[in-house]
C-alpha positions as CSV (number, residue, x, y, z in Angstrom):
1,X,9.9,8.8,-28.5
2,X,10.6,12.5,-28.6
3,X,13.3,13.7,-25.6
4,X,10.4,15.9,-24.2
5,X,8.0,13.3,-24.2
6,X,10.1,11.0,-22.8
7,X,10.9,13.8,-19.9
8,X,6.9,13.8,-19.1
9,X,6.6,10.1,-19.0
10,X,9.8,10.3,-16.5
11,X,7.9,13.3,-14.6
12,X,4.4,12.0,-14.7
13,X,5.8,7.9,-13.1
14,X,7.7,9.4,-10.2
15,X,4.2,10.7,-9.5
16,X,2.8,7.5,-10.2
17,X,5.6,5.6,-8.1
18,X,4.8,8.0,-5.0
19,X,0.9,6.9,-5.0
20,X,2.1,3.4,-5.5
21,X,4.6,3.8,-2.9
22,X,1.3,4.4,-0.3
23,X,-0.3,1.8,-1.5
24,X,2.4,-0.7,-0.5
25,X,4.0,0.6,2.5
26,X,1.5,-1.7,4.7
27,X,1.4,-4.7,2.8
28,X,5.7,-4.4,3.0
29,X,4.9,-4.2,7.0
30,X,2.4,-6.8,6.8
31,X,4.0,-9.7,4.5
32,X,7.3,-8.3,4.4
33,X,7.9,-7.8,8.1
34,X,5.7,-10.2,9.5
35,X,5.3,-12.8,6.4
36,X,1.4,-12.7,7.0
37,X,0.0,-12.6,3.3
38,X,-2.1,-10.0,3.6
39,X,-4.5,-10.0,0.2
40,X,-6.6,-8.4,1.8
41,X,-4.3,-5.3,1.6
42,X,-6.0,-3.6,-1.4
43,X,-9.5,-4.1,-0.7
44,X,-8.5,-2.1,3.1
45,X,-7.4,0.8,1.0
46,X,-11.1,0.8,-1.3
47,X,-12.4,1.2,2.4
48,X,-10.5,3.7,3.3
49,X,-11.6,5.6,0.0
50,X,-15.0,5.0,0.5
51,X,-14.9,6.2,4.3
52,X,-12.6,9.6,2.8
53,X,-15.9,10.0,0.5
54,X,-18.2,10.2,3.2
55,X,-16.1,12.3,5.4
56,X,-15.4,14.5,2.3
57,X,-19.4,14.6,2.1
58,X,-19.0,16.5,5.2
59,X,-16.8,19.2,3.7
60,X,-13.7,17.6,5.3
61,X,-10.5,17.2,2.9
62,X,-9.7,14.1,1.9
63,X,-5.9,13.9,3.4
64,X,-7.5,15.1,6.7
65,X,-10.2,12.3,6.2
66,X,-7.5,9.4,5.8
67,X,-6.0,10.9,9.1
68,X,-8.9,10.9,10.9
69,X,-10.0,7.2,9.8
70,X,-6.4,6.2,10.4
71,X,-7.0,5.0,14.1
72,X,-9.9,3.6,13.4
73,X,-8.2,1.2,10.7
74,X,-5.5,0.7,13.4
75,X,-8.1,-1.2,15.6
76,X,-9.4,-3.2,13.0
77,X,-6.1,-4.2,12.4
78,X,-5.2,-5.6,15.3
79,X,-8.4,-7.5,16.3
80,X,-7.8,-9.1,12.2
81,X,-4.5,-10.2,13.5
82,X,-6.2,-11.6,16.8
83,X,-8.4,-13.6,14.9
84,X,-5.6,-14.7,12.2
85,X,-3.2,-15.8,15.2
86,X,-6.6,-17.8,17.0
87,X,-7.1,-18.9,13.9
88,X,-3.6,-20.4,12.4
89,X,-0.6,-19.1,14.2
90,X,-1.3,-20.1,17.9
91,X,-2.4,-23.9,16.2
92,X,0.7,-24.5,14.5
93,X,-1.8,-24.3,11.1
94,X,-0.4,-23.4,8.1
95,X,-0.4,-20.0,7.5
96,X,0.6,-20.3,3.9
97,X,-2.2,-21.8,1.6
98,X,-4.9,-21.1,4.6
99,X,-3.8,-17.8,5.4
100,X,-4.2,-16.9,1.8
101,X,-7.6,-18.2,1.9
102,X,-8.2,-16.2,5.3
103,X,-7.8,-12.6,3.6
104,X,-9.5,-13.8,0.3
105,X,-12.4,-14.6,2.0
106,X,-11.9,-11.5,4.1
107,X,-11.5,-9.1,1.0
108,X,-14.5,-10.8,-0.5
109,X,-16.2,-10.0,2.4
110,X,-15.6,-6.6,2.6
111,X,-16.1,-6.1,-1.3
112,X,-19.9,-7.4,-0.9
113,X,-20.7,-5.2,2.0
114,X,-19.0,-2.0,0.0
115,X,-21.2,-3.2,-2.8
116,X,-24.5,-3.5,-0.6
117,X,-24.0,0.1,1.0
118,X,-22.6,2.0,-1.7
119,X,-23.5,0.1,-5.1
120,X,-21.3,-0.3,-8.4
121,X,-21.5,3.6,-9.3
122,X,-18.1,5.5,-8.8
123,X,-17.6,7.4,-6.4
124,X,-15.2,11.2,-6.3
125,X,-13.8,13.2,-4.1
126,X,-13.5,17.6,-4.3
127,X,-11.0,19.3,-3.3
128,X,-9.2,22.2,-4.1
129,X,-6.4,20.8,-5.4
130,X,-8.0,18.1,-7.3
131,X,-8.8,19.0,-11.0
132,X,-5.8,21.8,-11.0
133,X,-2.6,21.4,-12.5
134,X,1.0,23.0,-12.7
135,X,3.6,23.2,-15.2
136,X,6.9,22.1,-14.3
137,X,9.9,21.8,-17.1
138,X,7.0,22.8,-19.9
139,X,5.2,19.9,-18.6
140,X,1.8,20.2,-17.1
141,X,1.2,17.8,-14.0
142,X,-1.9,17.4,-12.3
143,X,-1.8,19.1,-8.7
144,X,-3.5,16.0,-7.1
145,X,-0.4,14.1,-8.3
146,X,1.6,16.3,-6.5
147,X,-0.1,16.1,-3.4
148,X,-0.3,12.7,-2.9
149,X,3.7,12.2,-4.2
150,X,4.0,14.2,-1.0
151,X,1.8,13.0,1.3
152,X,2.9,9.3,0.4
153,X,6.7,10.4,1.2
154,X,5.5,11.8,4.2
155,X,4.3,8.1,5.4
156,X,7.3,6.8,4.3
157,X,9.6,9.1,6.1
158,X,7.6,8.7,9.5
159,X,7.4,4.9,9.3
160,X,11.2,4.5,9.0
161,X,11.8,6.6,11.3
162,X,9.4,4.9,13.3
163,X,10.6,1.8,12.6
164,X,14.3,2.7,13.3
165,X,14.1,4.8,16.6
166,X,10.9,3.8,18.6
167,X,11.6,1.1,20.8
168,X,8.1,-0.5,19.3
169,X,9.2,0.3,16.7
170,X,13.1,-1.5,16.9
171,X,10.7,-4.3,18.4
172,X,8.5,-4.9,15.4
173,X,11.6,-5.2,13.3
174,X,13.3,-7.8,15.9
175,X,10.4,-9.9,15.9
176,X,10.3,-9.9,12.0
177,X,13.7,-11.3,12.3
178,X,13.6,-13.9,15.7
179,X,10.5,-14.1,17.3
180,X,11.9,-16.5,19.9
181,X,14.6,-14.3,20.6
182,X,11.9,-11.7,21.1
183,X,10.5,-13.6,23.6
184,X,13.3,-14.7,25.6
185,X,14.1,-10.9,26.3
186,X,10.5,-10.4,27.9
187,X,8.7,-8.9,24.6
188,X,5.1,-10.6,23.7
189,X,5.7,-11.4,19.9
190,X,2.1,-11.6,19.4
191,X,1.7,-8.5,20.9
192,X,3.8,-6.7,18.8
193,X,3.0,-8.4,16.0
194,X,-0.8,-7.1,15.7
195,X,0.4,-3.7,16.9
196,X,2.6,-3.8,13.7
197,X,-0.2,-5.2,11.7
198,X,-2.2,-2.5,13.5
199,X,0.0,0.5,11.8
200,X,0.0,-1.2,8.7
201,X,-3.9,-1.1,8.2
202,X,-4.1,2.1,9.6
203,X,-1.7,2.9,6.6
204,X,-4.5,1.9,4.1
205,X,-6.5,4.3,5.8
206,X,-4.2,7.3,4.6
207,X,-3.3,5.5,0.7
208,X,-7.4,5.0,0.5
209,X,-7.6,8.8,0.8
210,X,-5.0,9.1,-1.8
211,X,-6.7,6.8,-4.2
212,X,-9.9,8.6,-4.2
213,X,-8.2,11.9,-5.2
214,X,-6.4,10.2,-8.1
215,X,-8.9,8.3,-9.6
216,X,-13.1,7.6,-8.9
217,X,-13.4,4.8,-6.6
218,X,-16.0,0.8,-7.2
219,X,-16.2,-1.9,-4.7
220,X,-13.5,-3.9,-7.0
221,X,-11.1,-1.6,-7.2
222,X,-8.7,-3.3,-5.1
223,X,-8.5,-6.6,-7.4
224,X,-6.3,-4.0,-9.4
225,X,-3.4,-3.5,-7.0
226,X,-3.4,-6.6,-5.5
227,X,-0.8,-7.7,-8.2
228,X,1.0,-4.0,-8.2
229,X,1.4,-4.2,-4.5
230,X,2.9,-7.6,-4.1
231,X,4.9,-7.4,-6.8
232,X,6.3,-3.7,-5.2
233,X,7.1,-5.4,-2.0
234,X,9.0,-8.4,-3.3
235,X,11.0,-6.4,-6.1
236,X,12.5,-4.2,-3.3
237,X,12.9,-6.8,-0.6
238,X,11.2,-8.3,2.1
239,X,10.6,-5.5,5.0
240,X,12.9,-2.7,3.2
241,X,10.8,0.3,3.5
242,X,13.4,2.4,1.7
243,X,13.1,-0.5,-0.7
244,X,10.0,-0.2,-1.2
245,X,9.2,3.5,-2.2
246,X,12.7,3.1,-5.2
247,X,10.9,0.0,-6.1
248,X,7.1,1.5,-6.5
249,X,9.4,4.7,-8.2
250,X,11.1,2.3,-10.8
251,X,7.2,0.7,-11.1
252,X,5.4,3.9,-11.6
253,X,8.4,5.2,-14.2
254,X,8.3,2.1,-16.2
255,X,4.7,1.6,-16.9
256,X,4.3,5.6,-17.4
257,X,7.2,5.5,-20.2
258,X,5.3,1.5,-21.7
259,X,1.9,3.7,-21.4
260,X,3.3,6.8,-23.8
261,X,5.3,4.6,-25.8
262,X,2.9,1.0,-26.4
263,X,-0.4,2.0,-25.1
264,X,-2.3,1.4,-22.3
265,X,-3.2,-2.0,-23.0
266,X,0.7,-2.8,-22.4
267,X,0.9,-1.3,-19.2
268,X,-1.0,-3.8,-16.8
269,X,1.8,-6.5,-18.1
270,X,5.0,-4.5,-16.6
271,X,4.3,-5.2,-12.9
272,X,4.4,-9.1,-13.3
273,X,7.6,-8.9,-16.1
274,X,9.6,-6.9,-13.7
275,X,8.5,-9.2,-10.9
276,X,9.9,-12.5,-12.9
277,X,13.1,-10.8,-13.7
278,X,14.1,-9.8,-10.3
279,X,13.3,-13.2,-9.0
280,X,14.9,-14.9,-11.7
281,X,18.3,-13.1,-11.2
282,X,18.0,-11.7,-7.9
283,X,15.0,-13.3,-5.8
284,X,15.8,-11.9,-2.4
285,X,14.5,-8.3,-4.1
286,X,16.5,-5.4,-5.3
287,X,17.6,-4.2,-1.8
288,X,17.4,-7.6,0.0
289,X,15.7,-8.3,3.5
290,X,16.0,-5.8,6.0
């Protein structure tokens, strides 16, 4: 590989890291917070696409349609969690194999209905960034790239600080760590824990809106990043937010320079590879549990 190819493949999975970075930031709040194995994670963010294409419809733009479906996904959150606690949690069930089965059957769910409104055709978003591109270092990357590397550090940058400052948010990561303790200082775990759970959905709302822009959207999209995601949040560490967006980064770099140099077909594969070597050598993540 040439030394200016090699510099677009670096350029061009920074991008791809920042869009992947979205995509995981609420399943790292979700499972890596609040160890509830969200699978359902992915399919959330098709909905969100699919609700940023009917705002978009409307002549609204696609970022401002993932904010405005945001609180609406933050609801839908938490009455999930409600029904996830009722369901295993406040039984003592376990919430490993038949929590699993809980979002499975929930992303299954939600896949058929997507599939009964909207069909199996694809679906796009317009925009006037979308379908433009710019040339930085000789290189020519595609504005809707940009846009969402920014908006998905934007997230990122809000939810730590959210998470480090708020006193919700200084609660959510207590509870992550001793829910009893929680407790014994007057805080409702539960009630924390679905407003977390709350924030991370409403995140898929914003990373649906991204997806649409980068690529056309079909009900089964999300079986794509269910794999991409989880493997994300475990390489940088359960809960690490920070973690998270260097891990989607060193993702998103290594399958761009796999794609230029092996082909597309050997892309798919570097998710899971990277995944076994970090837990081989290092399974608490690259940057550990916050």
């Amino acid at each position: 590989m040439s030394l200016d190819l090699f510099g677009a493949a670096l350029l061009a999975g920074v991008l791809l890291g920042g869009f992947y970075a979205a995509v995981s930031l609420g399943l790292q709040v979700a499972f890596g917070l609040l160890d509830v194995p969200h699978m359902a994670h992915p399919t959330f963010l098709v909905v969100g696409g699919y609700g940023a294409w009917l705002l978009n419809q409307r002549g609204i733009d696609p970022i401002a349609a993932g904010l405005l479906l945001a609180p609406l996904f933050f609801v839908a959150g938490v009455v999930i969690y409600r029904l996830y606690f009722a369901t295993f949690e406040r039984r003592g069930a376990d919430t490993g194999l038949r929590g699993l089965t809980f979002f499975f059957g929930l992303a299954f769910i939600l896949e058929v209905l997507l599939t009964l409104a909207f069909g199996a055709d694809q679906r796009t978003v317009e925009a006037a960034y979308i379908g433009r591109s710019v040339s930085l270092l000789e290189v020519r990357l595609p504005l809707r790239m940009l846009v969402a590397f920014g908006v998905a550090m934007a997230v990122a940058a809000v939810l730590v600080a959210y998470l480090q400052r708020s006193y919700l948010g200084r609660a959510i990561r207590a509870v992550a760590q001793d829910g009893t303790g929680v407790a014994l200082v007057g805080a409702d775990p539960v009630r924390v824990k679905q407003w977390a759970f709350g924030i991370a959905t409403a995140t898929a709302a914003i990373a649906g809106a991204l997806l649409i822009m980068v690529s056309p959207i079909e009900p089964s999209l999300g079986r794509a990043y269910i794999g991409k995601a989880f493997s994300i949040v475990v390489l940088a560490g359960m809960g690490s937010i920070g973690g998270t967006v260097l891990a989607a980064m060193i993702l998103g770099i290594a399958e761009s320079v796999v794609l230029t140099s092996f082909g597309a077909s050997w892309a798919p594969a570097v998710a899971f590879t990277m995944l076994l070597l970090v837990l081989a050598v290092r399974p608490s993540g690259l940057f550990g549990r916050a």
